[in-house]
C-alpha positions as CSV (number, residue, x, y, z in Angstrom):
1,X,-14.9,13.4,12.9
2,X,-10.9,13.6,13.1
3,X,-9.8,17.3,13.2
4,X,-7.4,18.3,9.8
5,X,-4.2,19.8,10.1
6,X,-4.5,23.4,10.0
7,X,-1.8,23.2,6.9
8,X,-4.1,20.2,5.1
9,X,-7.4,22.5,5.3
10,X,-5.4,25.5,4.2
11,X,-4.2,23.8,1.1
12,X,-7.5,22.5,0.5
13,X,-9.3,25.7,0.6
14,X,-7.2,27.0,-1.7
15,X,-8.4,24.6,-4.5
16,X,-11.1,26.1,-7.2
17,X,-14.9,24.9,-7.0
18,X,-15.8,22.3,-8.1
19,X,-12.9,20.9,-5.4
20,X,-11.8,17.3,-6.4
21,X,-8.1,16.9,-4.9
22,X,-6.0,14.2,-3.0
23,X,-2.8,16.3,-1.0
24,X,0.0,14.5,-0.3
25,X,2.1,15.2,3.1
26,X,6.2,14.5,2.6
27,X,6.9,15.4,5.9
28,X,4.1,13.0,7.2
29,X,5.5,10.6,5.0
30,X,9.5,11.3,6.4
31,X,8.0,11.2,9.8
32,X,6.1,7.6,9.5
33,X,9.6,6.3,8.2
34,X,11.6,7.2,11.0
35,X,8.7,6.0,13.5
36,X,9.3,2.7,11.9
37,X,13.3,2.7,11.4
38,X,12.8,3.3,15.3
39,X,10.9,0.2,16.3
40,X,13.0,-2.1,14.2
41,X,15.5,-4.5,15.8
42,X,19.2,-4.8,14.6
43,X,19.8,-6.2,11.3
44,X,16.3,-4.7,9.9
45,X,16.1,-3.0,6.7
46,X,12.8,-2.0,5.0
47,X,11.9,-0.7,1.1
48,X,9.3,1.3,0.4
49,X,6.4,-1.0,-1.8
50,X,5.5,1.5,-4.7
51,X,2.4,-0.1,-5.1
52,X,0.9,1.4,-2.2
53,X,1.3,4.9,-3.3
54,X,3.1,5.5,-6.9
55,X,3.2,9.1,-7.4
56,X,6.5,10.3,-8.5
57,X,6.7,12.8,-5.4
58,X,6.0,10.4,-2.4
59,X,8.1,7.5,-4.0
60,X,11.3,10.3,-4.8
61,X,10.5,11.1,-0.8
62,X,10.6,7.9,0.6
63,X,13.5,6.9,-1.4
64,X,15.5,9.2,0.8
65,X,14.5,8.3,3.7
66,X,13.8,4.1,3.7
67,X,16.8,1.5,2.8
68,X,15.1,1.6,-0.9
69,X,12.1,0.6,-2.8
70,X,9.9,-2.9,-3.7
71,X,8.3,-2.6,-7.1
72,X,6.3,-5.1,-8.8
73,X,6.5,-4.1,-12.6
74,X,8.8,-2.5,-15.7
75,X,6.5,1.0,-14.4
76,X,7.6,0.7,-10.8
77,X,11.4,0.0,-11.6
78,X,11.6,3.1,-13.6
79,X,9.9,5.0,-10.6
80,X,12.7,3.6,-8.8
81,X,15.6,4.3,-10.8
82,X,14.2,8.0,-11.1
83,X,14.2,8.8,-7.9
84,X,17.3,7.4,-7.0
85,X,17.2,4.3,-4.8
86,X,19.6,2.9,-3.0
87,X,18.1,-0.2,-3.1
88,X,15.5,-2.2,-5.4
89,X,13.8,-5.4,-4.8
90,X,11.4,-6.8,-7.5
91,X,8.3,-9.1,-7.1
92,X,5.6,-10.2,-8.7
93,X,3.9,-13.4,-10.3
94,X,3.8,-12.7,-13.8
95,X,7.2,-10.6,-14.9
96,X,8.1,-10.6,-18.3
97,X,10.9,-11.4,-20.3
98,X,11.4,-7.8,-20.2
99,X,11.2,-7.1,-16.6
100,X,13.2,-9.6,-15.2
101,X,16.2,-8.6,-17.9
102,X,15.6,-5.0,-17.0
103,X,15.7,-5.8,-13.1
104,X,18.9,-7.0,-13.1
105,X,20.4,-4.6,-15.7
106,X,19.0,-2.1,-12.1
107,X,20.8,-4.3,-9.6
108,X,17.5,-5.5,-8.6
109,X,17.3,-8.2,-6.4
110,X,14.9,-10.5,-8.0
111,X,12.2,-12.8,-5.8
112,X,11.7,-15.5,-7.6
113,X,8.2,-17.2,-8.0
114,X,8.4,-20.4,-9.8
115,X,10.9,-23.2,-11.3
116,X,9.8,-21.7,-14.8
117,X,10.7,-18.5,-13.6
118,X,13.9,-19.7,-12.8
119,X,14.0,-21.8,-16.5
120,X,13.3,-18.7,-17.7
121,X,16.5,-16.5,-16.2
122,X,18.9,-18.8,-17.2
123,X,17.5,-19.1,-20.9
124,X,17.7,-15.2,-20.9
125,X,21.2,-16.0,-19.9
126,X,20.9,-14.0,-17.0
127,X,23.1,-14.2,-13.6
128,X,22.2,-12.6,-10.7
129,X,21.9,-13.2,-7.2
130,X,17.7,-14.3,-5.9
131,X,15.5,-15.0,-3.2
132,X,13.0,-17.4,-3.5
133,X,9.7,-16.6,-3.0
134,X,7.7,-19.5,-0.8
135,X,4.3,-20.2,-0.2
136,X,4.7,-21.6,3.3
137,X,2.0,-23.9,5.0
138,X,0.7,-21.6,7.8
139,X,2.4,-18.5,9.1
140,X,-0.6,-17.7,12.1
141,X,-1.0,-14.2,10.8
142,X,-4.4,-12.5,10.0
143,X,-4.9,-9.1,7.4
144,X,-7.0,-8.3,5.2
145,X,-5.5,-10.1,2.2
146,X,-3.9,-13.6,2.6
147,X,-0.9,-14.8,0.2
148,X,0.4,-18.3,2.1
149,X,-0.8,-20.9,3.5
150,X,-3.9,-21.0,1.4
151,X,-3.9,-21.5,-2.8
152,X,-2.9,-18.3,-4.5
153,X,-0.4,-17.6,-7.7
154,X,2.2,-16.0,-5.0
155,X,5.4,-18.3,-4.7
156,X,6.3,-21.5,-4.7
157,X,4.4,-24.2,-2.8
158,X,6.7,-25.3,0.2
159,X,6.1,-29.0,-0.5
160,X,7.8,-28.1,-4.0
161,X,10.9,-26.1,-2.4
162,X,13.3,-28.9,-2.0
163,X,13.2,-29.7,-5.7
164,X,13.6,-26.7,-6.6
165,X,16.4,-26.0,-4.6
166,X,18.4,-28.8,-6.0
167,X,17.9,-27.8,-9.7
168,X,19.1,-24.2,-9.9
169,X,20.6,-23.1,-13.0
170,X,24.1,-22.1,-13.0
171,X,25.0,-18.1,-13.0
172,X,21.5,-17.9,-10.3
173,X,22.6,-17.8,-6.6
174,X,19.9,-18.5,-4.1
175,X,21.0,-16.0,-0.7
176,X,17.9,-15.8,0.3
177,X,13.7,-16.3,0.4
178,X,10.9,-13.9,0.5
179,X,8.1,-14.8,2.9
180,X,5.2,-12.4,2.5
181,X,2.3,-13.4,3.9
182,X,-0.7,-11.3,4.4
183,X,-1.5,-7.7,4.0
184,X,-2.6,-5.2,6.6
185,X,-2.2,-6.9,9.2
186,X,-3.2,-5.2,13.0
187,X,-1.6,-7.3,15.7
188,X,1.8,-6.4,16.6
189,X,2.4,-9.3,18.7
190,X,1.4,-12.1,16.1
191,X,3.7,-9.8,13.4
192,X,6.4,-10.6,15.7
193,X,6.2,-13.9,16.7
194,X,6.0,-14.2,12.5
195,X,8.9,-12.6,11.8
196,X,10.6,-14.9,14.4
197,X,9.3,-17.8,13.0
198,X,10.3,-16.9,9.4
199,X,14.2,-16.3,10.5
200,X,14.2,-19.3,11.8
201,X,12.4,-21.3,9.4
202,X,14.6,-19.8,6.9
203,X,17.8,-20.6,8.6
204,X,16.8,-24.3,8.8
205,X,15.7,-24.6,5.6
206,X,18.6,-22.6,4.3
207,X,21.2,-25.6,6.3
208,X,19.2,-28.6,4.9
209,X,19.5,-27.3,1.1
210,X,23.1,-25.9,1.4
211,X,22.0,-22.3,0.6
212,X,24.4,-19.3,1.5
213,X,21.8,-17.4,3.4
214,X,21.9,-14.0,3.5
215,X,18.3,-12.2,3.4
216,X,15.1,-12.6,4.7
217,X,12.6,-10.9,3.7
218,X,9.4,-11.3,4.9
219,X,7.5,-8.2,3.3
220,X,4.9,-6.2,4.7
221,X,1.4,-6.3,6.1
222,X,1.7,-3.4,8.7
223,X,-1.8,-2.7,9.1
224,X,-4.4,0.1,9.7
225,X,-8.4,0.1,10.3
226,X,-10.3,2.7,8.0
227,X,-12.8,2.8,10.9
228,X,-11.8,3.1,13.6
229,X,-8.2,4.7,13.1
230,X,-5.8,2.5,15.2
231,X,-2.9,0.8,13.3
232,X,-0.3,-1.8,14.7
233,X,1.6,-1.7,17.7
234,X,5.0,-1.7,16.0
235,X,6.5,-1.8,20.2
236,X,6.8,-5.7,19.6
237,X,8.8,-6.2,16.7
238,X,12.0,-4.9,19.2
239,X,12.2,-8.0,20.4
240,X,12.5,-10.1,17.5
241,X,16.2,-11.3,17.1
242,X,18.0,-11.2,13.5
243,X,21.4,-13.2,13.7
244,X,24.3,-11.2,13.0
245,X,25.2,-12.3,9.7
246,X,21.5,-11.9,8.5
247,X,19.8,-9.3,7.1
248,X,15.9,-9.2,7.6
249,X,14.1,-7.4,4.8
250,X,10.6,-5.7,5.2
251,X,7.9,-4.2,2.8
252,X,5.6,-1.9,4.1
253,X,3.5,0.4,1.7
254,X,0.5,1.4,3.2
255,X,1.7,2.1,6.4
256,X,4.4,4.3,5.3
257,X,1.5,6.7,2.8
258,X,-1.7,5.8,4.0
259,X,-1.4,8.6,7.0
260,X,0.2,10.9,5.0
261,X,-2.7,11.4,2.3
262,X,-6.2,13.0,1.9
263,X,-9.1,12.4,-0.6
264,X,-11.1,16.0,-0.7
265,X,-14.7,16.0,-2.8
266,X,-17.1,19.0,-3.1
267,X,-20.6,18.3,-2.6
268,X,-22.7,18.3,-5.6
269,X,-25.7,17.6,-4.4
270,X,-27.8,16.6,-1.6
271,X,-30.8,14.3,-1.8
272,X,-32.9,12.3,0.3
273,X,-34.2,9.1,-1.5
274,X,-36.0,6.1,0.0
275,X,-35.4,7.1,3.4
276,X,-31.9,7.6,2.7
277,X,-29.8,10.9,2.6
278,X,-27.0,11.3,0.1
279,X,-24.3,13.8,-0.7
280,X,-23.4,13.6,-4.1
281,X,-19.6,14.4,-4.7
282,X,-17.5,15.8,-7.0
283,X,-15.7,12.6,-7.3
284,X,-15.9,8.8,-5.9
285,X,-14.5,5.7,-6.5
286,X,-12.8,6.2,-9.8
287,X,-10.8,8.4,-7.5
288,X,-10.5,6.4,-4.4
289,X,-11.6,2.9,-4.7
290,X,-10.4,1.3,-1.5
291,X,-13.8,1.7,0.5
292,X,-15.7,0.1,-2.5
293,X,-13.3,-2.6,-3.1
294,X,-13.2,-4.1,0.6
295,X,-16.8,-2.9,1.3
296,X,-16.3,-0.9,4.3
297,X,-17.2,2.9,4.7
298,X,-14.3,5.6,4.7
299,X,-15.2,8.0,7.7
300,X,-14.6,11.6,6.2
301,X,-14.3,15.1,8.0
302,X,-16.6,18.2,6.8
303,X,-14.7,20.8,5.7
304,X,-17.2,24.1,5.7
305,X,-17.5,26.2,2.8
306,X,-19.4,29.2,3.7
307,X,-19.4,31.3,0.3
308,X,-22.6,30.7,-2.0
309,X,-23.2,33.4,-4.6
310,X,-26.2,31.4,-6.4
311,X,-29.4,32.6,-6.9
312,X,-31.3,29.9,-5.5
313,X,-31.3,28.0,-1.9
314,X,-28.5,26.3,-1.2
315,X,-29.4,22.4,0.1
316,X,-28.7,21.7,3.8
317,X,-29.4,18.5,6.2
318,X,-28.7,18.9,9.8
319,X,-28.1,16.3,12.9
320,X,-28.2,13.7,9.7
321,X,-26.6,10.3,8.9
322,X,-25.2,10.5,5.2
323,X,-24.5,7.9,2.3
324,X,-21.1,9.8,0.3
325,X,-21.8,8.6,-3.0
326,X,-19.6,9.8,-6.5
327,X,-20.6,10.9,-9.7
328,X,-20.3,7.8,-11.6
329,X,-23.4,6.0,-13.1
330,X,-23.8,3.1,-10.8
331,X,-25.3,2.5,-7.3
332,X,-21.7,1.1,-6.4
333,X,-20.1,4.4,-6.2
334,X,-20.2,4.8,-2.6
335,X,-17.8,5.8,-0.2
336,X,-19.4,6.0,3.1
337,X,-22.7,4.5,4.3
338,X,-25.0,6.1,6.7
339,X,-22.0,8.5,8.4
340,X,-23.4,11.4,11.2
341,X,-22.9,15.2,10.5
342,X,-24.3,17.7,12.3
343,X,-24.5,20.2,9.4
344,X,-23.5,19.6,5.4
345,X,-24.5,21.9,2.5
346,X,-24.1,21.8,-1.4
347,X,-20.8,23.5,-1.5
348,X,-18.8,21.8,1.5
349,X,-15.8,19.4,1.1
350,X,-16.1,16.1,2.3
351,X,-12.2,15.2,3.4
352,X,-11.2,11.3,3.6
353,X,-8.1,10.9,5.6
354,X,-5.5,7.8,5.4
355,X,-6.2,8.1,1.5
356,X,-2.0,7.8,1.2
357,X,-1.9,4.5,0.0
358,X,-4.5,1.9,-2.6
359,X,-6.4,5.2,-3.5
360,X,-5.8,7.0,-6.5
361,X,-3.3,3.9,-7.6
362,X,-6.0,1.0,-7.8
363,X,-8.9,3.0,-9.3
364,X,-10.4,2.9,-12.5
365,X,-9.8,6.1,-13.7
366,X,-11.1,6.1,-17.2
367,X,-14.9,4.9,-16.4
368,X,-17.1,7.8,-17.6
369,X,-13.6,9.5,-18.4
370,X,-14.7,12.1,-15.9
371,X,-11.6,14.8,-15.1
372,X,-8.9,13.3,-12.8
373,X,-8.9,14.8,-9.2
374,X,-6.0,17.8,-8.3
375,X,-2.8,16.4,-7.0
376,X,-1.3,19.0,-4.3
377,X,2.1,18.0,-2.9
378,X,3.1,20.1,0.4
């Protein structure tokens, strides 16, 4: 089990019983920017995604310290403009009317996803400058979530590019295309060779169609692993060469807040069942759905609690393995599956590290409409 910072635990002791909490680390999360500005080559920038990690406190944070911020919906771009960024690019498949109007009344620079979206800006009698978002063939990069080279609703297929490119609407200027391609991605090598071949895929493309090419942006995908805790070997991407000329545009989200946040959950209960041994929490999935959603099993640290005024025994397992399971009423609530402790009681906190980014933000916080957890910002 990975050892908490001593300023993590003493936050989290502080919280009242029953604990349910995630803390949030801005200095973890100013630190993880500057290891990343510092592995960059020249003509690098990179925006925050607010998806990862929404909270007003960690997205006003790393708008101070990244070149600005990617948001994907009218929600995001007003957690953008509140916190002051310098910079705001805006994505998605499915923006409304209202979103794309409201992006470029921001300065946003709009990613276009289709040739209806494009029908569309020019009927709103918008101008603006855009990248184009493409859908390439095959971009030999692995992650957790694929967006190219297979069929999803992200982009525009690359066989459909050149018509596209020869219809633009007047008052829309193409300087640019956005190349995302998978998420969480762990090899630092293939990241690079990617980005390499995206710059120059994009500055051939960009010559054939006539465009004025000024950004690629090729998103993020900087990965992690849950289980084992290693994350990306950034060291490659210093040799990747952006033209002078160029700017190259990156994305990252979870590897900017996953590090700097922690899921904490009381045990409730302990049980064994089956065969099986189970700590109840104070908490689970509606909090932190990640584990659930990808169907692996978030290691946690136990955080002793050693005061029990009840009058009755106080449940203990020793030299166990432990399913963490929440409160909600399904056998899906589960967190961890079979993980060693040498000694949990009713009482202790169970502590999830990396729970910075697709934790809170991507669960479904209103089943059983159970209290939300304790948000502690340090």
């Amino acid at each position: 089990m990975a050892e908490l910072p001593n300023h993590v635990t003493a936050a989290l002791r502080r919280l009242p019983a029953p604990a349910c909490a995630y803390l949030y680390d801005t200095q973890a999360l100013r630190d993880r920017a500057a290891t990343l500005r510092a592995a960059l080559p020249d003509n690098t920038r990179f925006l925050y995604a607010v998806k990862a990690n929404g909270h007003p406190d960690v997205v006003r944070t790393l708008a101070q310290v990244c070149d600005g911020l990617e948001v994907a919906s009218l929600g995001e771009l007003r957690l953008a403009t509140d916190a002051g960024a310098r910079r705001i690019a805006f994505a998605g498949p499915g923006k409304t009317d209202a979103e794309l109007a409201a992006a470029v009344t921001a300065g946003a620079l709009l990613n276009v996803e289709s040739t209806h979206e494009l029908h569309r800006l020019a009927g709103l009698g918008l101008q603006t400058d855009i990248c184009i978002r493409v859908n390439r063939t095959g971009t030999g990069l692995t992650g957790s979530h694929t967006m190219t080279g297979i069929a999803t609703p992200f982009g525009v297929d690359e066989t459909q590019l050149p018509a596209l490119l020869a219809d633009i609407p007047p008052g829309l200027n193409v300087i640019g295309f956005h190349l995302h391609a998978v998420s969480n991605n762990l090899d630092g090598a293939a990241h690079a060779a990617f980005l390499t071949d995206a710059i120059t895929w994009s500055i051939g493309t960009a010559q054939k169609h006539g465009i004025g090419l000024r950004v690629i942006n090729a998103g993020g995908g900087f990965g992690i692993d849950y289980e084992s805790g290693d994350s990306i070997d950034l060291t490659p991407l210093a040799a990747v060469t952006v033209p002078d000329g160029l700017e190259l545009l990156l994305e990252p989200g979870r590897y900017l807040a996953a590090d700097a946040g922690w899921y904490a959950a009381e045990v409730l209960d302990l049980k064994t069942t089956h065969g099986r041994v189970f700590a109840v929490l104070r908490g689970g999935t509606h909090h932190f759905r990640l584990p659930a959603a990808w169907g692996y099993s978030h290691p946690f640290t136990v955080l002793p609690v050693d005061t029990w005024d009840r009058p009755y025994p106080r449940p203990a397992v020793t030299d166990a393995e432990v399913d963490a399971v929440g409160e909600l009423c399904t056998p899906r609530d589960v967190l961890t599956r079979g993980h060693p402790v040498t000694h949990l009681r009713v009482g202790d906190l169970l502590v999830f590290a990396r729970a910075g980014a697709y934790g809170w933000d991507i669960s479904h916080h209103d089943f059983l409409r159970h209290d939300p957890p304790d948000f502690l910002i340090l």
